[in-house]
N, C-alpha and C positions, 0 to 999 in steps of 0.2 A: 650790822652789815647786811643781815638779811632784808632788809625794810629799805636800804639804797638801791638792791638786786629788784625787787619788786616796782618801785620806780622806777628806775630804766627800762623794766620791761612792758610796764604801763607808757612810761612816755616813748618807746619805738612803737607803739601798736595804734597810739595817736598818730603820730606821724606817718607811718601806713596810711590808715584812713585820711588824714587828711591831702596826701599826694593820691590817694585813690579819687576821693572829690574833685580833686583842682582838676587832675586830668579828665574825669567824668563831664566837666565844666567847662572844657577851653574853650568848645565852639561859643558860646555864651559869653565867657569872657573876651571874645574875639570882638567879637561884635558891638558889646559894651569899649570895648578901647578904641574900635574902629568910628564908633560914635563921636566918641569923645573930640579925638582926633580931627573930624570935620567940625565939630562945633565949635573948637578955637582956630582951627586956620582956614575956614571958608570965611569968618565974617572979616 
């Protein structure tokens, strides 16, 4: 039981960090979508 405790705790502190990235990241990902976006509906 102890060792599924430790896991969970491990993978919510993943997830932290990874919604701490994305958000650190959105202008960036904005940008890259915003791209995108022109590239298939201007041609």
């Amino acid at each position: 039981m102890e060792l599924i405790l430790v896991f969970k705790i491990f993978f919510i502190i993943c997830v932290i960090i990874a919604l701490y990235a994305v958000i650190r990241n959105l202008d960036i990902i904005k940008i890259i979508i915003i791209y995108w976006k022109d590239l298939i509906f201007k041609k």
